[in-house]
N, C-alpha and C positions, 0 to 999 in steps of 0.2 A: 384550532390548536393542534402543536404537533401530536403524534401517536408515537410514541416510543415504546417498544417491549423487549424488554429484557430476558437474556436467555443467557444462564450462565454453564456453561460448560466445567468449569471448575472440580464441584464435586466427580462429575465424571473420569475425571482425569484422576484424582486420590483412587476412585475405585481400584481403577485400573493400574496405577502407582501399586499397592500396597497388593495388589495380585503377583505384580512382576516382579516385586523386591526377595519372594521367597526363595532361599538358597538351592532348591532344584530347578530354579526356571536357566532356561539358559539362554541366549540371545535369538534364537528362530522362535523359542516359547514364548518372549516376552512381545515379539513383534506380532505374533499370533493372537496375543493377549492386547495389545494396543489395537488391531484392525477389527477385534471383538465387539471390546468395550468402552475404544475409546475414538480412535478413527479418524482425527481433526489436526490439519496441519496447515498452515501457509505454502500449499507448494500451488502449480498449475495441474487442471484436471488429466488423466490417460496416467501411461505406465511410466513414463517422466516422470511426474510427479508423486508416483508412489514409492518410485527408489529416489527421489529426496528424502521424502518422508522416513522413508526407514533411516535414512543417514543421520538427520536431524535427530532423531531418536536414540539413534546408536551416540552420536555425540552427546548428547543434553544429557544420557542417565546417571552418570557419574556426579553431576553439579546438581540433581534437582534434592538430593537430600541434604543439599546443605543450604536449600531456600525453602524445604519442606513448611518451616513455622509460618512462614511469611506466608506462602501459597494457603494454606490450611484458614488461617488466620483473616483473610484478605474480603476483602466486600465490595459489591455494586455500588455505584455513585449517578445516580441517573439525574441528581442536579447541574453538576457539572457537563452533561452530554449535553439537557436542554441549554445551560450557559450560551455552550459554545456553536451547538447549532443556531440560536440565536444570533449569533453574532457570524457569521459564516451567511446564512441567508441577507443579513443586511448588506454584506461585502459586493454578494455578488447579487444580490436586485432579485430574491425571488422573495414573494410573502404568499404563497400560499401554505396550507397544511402540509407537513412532509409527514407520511408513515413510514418506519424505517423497524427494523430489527437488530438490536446491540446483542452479538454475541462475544462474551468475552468466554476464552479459553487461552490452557498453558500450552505454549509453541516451547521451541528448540533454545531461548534465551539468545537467537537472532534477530530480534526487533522489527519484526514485518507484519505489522496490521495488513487489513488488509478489507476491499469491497466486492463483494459479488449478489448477484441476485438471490432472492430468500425462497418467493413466492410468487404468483401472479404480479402483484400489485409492489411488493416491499424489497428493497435492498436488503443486504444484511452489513453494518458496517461490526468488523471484526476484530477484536483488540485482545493483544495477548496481554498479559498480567505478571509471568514471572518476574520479569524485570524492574517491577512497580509502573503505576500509573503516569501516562507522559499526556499532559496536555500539548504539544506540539504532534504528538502522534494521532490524538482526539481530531486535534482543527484539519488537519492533515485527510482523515479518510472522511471528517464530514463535508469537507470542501470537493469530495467523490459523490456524495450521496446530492450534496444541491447542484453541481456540474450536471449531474444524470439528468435534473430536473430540466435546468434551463439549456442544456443541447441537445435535449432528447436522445440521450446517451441508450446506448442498447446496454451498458454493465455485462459486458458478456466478457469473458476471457477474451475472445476472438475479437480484435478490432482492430481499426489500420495504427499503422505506426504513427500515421499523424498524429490521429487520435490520444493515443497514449502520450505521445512526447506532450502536447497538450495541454491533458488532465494531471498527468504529474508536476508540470513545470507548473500549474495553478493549485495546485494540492501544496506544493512544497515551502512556496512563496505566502501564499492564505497563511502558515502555519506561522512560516516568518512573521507576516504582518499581526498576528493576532497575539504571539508569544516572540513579544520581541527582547534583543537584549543577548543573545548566544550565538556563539559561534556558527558560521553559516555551516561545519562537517554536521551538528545537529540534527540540521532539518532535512539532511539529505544523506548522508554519508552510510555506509551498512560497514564500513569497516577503517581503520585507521589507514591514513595515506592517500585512500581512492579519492576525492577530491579535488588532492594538489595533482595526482597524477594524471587525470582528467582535464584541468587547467593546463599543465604542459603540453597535452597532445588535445586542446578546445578544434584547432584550425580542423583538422583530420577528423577528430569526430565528427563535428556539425556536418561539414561536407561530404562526408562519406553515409552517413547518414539519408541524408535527401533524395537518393533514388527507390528507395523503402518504406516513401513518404503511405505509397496506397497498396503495402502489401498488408493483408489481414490474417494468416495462416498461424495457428496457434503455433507453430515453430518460430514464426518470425517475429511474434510477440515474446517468444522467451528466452529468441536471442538477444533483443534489445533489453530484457530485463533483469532474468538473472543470469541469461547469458554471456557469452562474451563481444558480440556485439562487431563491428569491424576491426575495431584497432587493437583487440583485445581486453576491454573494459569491459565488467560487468556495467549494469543498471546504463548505460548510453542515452536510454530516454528520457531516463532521469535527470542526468547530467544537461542534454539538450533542453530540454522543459523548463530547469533551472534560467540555465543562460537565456533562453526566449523569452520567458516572461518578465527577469530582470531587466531586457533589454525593450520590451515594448513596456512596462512600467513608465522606461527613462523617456521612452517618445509621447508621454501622456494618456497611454493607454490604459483603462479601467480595467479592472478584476473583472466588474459584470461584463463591459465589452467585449472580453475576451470571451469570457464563461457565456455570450447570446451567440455564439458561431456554431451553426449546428454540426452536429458529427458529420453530416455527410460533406460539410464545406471544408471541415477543418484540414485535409491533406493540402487542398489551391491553397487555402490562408495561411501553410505554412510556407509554401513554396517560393509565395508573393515576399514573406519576411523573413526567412532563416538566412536567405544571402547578404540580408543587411549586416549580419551580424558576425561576417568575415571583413566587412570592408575596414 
């Protein structure tokens, strides 16, 4: 049976909310006061990721007291995790035990769950709350946590760009298939526009893309994600993952098939099929 444990970050975040709201804090007090007591954000690890961190923070504080009730208010659903992991293991062909660690915590109200190692043995799959509960964002990073399983995924920040285009392009799709019925900006999009503007410039990304297929440097990981990427698009791998896996879908290609390519083959396996997808 799976292991799931739950680890809600929530109350942590009010502590530290209700620290920084007193009218002598000032903005370098209150980020002193969140690295204290609260310290948890959706960014990439190093000094990058701590001056998002503070940005997200400097943007979010304005709007969290007007989702304060909700946030306060709000509770674990760990039926719905087994649901779905459930149904995510059958997709992609693995039936063993998965131990995993749900940490839910409030991010910046920019919708970026998120998977990273926990422990020796456990993931952590990672779900912000502000926004409410999104089963599409659930199927989404669990279809991370059974990927880990069946390609012997390292979960590590650090990994090639194949890799990522990949895992997202079957994260995003899984989500599709399991929560169907919505617009495809849903399962992918972090901001209104980026989509269609992606679709415009499809030819140039995919191809511009492919010589990056086997860089692994946490820079080049954060160019193709939250960076800008070649053509000037944030999330690029995202975008390619999408279009890859819709397109070996239409060549009869399985979710598990795809998800049995081990990490280390996945950079040749894209190599061999991303040119289809110009022709």
């Amino acid at each position: 049976m799976d292991q799931i444990e739950i680890l809600n970050l929530v109350p942590k975040f009010l502590s530290f909310f209700h620290l920084a709201k007193k009218p002598d804090i000032d903005e370098e007090g209150r980020w002193a006061l969140w690295k204290e007591h609260y310290n948890f954000a959706a960014v990439p690890p190093g000094e990058d990721g701590k001056k998002m961190a503070r940005n997200l923070l400097d943007t979010a504080w304005n709007h969290y007291a007007d989702h304060l009730t909700f946030i306060e208010k709000w509770e674990p659903n760990e039926a719905v995790v087994r649901e779905y992991l459930t149904r995510v293991k059958a997709l992609l062909g693995y039936d063993h035990p998965i131990d995993l660690v749900v940490v839910y915590f409030v991010g910046g109200f920019e919708n970026n769950p998120f998977v990273a190692p926990y422990d020796q043995n456990r993931m952590a799959l990672c779900l912000p709350i502000e926004n409410g509960d999104s089963n599409i964002h659930l199927a989404h990073e669990l279809t991370h946590i059974v990927h880990s399983q069946t390609a012997n995924l390292k979960g590590e920040w650090e990994r090639t760009i194949g890799s990522t285009i990949l895992q997202e392009g079957l994260a995003t799709q899984v989500s599709k298939c399991l929560v169907p019925g919505h617009p495809d900006e849903l399962y992918l999009e972090h901001k209104k526009g980026w989509l269609q503007s992606c679709k415009e410039n499809r030819a140039n990304i995919i191809s511009q893309i492919c010589p990056f297929l086997d860089h692994d440097s946490s820079e080049a990981v954060t160019r193709f994600t939250f960076g800008n990427g070649t053509t000037n698009h944030e999330r690029e791998a995202y975008y390619v993952g999408w279009e890859l896996v819709h397109f070996l879908l239409n060549e009869g290609v399985t979710f598990k098939e795809m998800a049995s390519v081990k990490e280390k083959d996945i950079p040749d396996y894209l190599r061999d099929v991303l040119p289809n997808l110009l022709k």
